[in-house]
Every structure is written in structure tokens, then in C-alpha cells.
C-alpha positions in Angstrom: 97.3 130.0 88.6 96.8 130.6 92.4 92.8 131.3 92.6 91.8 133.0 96.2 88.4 132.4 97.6 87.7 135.9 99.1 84.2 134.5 100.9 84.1 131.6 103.0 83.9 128.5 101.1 84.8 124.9 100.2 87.7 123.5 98.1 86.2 120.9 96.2 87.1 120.3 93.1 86.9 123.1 90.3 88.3 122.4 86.9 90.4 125.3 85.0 91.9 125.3 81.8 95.7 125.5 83.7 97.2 124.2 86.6 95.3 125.7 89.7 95.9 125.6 93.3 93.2 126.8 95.6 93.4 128.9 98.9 91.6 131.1 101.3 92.4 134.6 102.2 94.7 133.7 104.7 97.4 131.7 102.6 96.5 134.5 99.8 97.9 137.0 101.9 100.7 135.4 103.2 101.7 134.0 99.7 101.5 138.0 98.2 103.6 139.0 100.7 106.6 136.1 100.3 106.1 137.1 96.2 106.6 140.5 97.3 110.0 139.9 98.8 111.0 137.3 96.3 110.1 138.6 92.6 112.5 136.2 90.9 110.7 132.9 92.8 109.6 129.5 91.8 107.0 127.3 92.4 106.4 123.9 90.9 103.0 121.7 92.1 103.7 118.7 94.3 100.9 116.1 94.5 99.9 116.0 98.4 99.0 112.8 100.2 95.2 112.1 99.7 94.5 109.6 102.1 96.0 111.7 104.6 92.5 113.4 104.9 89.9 112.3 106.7 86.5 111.4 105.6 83.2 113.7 107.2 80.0 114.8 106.4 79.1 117.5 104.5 77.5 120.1 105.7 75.1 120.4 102.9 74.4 116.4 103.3 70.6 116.1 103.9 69.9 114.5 107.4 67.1 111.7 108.8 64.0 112.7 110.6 64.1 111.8 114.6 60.1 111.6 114.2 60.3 109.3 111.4 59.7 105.4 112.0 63.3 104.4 110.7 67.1 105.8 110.3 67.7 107.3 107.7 70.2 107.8 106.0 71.2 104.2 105.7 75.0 104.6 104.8 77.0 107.9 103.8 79.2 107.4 100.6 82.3 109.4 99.0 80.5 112.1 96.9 82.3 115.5 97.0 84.8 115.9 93.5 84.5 112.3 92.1 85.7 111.5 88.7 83.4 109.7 86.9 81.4 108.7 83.6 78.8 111.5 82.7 76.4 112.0 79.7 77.6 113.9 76.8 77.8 117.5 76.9 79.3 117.8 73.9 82.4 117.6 72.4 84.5 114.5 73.2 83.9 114.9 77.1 82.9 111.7 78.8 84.3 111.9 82.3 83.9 115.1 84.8 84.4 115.6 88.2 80.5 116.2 90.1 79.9 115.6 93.6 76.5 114.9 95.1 73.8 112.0 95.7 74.3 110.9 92.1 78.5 110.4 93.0 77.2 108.8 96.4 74.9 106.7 94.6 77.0 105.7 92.3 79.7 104.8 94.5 77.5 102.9 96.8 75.7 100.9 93.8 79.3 99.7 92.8 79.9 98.4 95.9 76.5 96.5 95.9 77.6 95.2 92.3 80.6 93.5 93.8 78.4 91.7 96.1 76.2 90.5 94.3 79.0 89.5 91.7 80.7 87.6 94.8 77.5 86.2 96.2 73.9 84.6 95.3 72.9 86.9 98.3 69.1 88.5 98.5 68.8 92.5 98.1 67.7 93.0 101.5 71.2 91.1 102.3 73.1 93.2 100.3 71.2 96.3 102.1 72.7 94.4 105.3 75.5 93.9 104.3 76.4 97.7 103.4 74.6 99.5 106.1 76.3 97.0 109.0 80.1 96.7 107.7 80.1 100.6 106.9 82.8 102.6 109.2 81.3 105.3 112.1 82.5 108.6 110.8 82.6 111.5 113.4 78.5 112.9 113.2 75.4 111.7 114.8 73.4 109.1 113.3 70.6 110.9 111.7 73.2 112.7 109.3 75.6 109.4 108.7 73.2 106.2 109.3 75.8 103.3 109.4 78.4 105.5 108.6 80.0 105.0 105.5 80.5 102.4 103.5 83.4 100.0 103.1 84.2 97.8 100.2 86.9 95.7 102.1 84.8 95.1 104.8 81.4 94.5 103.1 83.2 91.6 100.7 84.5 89.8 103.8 80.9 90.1 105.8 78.5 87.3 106.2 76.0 87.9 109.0 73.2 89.5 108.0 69.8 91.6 109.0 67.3 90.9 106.2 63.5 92.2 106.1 61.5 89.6 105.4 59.4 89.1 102.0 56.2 91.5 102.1 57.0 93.0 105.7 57.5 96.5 104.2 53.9 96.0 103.2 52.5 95.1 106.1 54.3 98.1 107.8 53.0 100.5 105.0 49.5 98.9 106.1 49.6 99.7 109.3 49.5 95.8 110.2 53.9 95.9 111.3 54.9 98.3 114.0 58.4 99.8 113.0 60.2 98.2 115.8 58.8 94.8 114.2 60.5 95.5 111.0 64.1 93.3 110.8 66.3 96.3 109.5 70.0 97.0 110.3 68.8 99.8 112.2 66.8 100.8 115.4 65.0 104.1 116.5 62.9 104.5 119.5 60.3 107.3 120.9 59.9 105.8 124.7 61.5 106.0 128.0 62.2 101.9 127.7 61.9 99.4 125.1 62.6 95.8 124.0 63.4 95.5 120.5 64.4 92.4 118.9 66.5 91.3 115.9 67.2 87.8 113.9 70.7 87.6 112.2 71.5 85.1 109.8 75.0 83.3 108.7 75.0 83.4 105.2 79.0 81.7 105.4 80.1 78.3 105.0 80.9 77.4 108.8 79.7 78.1 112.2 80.5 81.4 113.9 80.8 82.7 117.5 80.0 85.7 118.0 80.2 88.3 120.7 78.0 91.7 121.5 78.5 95.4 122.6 76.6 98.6 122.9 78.8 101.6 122.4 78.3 105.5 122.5 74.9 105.9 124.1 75.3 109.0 126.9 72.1 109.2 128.7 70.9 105.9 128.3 71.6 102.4 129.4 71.4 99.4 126.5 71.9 96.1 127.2 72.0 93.3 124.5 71.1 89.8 125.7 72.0 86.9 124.7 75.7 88.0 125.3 77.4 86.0 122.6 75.7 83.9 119.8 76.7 80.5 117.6 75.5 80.6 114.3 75.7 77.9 112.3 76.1 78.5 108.5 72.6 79.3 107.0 71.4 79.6 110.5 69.7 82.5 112.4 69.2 83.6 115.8 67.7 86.8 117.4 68.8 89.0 120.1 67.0 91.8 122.3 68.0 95.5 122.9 66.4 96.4 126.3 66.7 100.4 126.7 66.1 102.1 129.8 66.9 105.6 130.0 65.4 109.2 131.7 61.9 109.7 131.4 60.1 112.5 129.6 61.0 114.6 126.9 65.4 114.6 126.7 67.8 115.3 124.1 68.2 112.6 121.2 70.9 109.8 122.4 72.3 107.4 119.6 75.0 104.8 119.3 75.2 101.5 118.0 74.6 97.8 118.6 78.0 95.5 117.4 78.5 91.9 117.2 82.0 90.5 116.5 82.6 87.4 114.6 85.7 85.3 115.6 87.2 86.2 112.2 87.6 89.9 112.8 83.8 90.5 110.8 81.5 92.7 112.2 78.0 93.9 112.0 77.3 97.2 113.5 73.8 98.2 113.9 73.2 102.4 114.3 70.6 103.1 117.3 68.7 106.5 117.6 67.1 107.1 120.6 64.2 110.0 120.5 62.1 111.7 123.1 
């Protein structure tokens, strides 16, 4: 069955009895018209190249506040037509395709499964760990966070941001400021600002690593020290010193990135608000 979506719309997944190819209007049309000349025709279903498509945000993916005191979302996560586990609806169905924050949360939670089944690592580690190994898809910060996230890439990381024990507290209190808190993220509301952040080696040997700020367009951000040594279960902390226009502008975001000697990387997402 060829089905034709006559309104604009998407072509995620949508299950049907038979074998079922979606198109728009356009490709309906052309399609009559080529049936038309060739009644005696055949057509046979050839599975396409999947990875050939590349990942974005939805547009119906809910984004972060530029008032708030953090970036949110943290990470962005495959969850448009996933095949998965599902209660009982009944019969004997226990897999269906659904898309949404439960398929992104899912997703996500597997990957932090597989970290913690790899390492004795903290949650706010894990957290890290996911938000600064995730890959920068093509959308501004406060609709992808870190970008999304990358099982490959969050088994081989090691350097982490972690919040320390009860500082969410204090910051619910009123006794943290939000640029206090450790997180793998930073957002700002002024002209200029130092903001600073400890990592910590949680491998078995010292690293080298070097720094980068990437993608601001109004704003200058500097990251001092330049390059860092780690050793293994060590920290160290680093400043972000923004200067920028003053007054009211546009939002401006990009990201802090330290490379490891390895090829690991942490990637920190930085919104700036005025």
C-alpha cells in the first residue's frame, strides 16, 4: 500500500496491517502519473540505508528557559519510531514502535546502565559523563543541551564534572548561586563573568589535556588555564572569563571543550542570556 499524506506532516513510523510506504503529495502525484502510463508495472520494497539520515531535533521537542538558572535540556536522545518493550495492550503484543520522552528516556537510561555496569562511578558522574561526551547536533543549546548522547563515546570517557554532595540543596536554599553549582553546563545573564569549574580523572593514569571555546558569535570566551594534567583521581579547575556587548542582545551559546591526549573529550554547552 502506497499511503499519501495530503496535509503537511511527518513520516515517523505508522504501523499497518501490510507493507506500506509513505509519501507526500508531491511523490503521490508523480507516482499516479508513472502508474498511469505503465498499468502492467511492478514495484517490490527495497530496505533504504538508515544511517544515511541525519539526526535533529524535533520540532515538537520541548526547549530550556533562557531565564532559568541552568541548561536545560541536559542531553537530546533518539526518540521518534523506536521499537521497544511496552505494557500489555492485550493480546500477545509486547513490543510497539512509540516515540517521545518515554523512548528518549529510555534510550538515555540504557546508556547510563552501561556505565554504571562498566564503572563504580557516582550518579552525578554518570550525569557527566552523558551530558559532556554527547555529539552537537545542528540547534541551539536551549533545545539540544549537550547534544545528544553517545554510547561509544560515554564508555571511553573519564573526566568528569560532578556536583558536589548536598550543593543542590544549598542552591534550592538560596545559600549557592547558580554559577557556583559544578554542572556540565554554564548559563549567564551579564555583560561579563568568571565562572569556574573542577574536573576530575576518574582513569587509571595521568592525562594532558587541552582547551577550546567554539561557536560563540557576539561574545569573546576565554578558558584559562590553557591545558591541564590530571593525575588519575585528581581534580583541577579552570575559569570561563566572558566579555561580550553590554545591555540587552540576542542570546549567544557555544561550548567549552577539553581534549584528552587519548582522543576523549568533554564538551561543556554555554548559554549566554541578556
Amino acid at each position: 500500500m502506497v499511503l499519501t499524506n495530503v496535509a503537511r506532516g511527518g513520516l515517523a513510523v505508522d504501523v499497518h496491517a501490510v507493507p506500506t510506504v509513505h509519501v507526500d503529495r508531491t511523490a503521490a502525484r508523480r507516482l499516479s502519473g508513472w502508474l498511469a502510463r505503465h498499468p502492467r508495472a511492478k514495484a517490490r520494497l527495497r530496505p533504504a540505508d538508515a544511517d544515511g539520515a541525519r539526526a535533529r531535533v524535533v520540532r515538537w521537542s520541548s526547549g530550556g528557559d533562557p531565564a532559568s538558572a541552568l541548561v536545560k535540556p541536559d542531553v537530546v536522545a533518539p526518540g521518534v519510531g523506536r521499537l521497544g518493550a511496552v505494557p500489555p495492550r492485550g493480546g500477545d503484543n509486547r513490543f510497539a514502535f512509540f516515540s517521545g520522552t518515554s523512548a528518549a528516556t529510555a534510550h538515555v537510561s540504557g546508556v547510563a546502565a552501561l556505565l554504571r555496569a562498566e564503572h563504580d562511578w557516582s550518579a552525578p558522574a554518570v550525569r557527566s559523563v552523558l551530558s559532556t561526551s554527547a555529539h552537537a547536533l545542528p540547534a541551539p543549546a536551549l533545545r539540544q543541551g549537550a547534544g545528544r548522547t553517545s554510547i561509544g563515546a560515554a564508555l571511553r570517557a573519564h573526566l568528569v564534572v560532578e556536583v558536589g554532595s548536598g550543593d543542590y540543596r544549598r542552591f534550592l536554599e538560596g545559600r549557592l548561586s547558580p554559577e557556583e553549582l559544578n554542572t556540565p553546563s554554564i548559563l549567564l545573564d551579564r555583560d561579563s563573568a568568571v565562572v569556574t569549574r573542577k574536573v576530575t580523572n576518574l582513569g587509571t593514569r595521568a592525562m594532558y589535556y587541552s582547551s577550546s571555546a567554539r561557536g560563540f558569535s557576539r561574545h569573546q570566551v576565554r578558558v584559562t588555564p590553557a591545558a591541564l594534567r590530571i593525575p588519575p583521581g585528581g581534580s583541577a579547575t579552570f575559569r570561563v572569563t566572558v566579555t561580550g556587548p553590554g545591555g540587552v542582545s540576542p542570546l549567544d551559546d557555544g561550548s567549552v571543550v577539553w581534549r584528552g591526549a587519548d582522543g576523549t573529550r568533554l564538551r561543556l554547552p554555554v548559554v549566554l542570556s541578556r
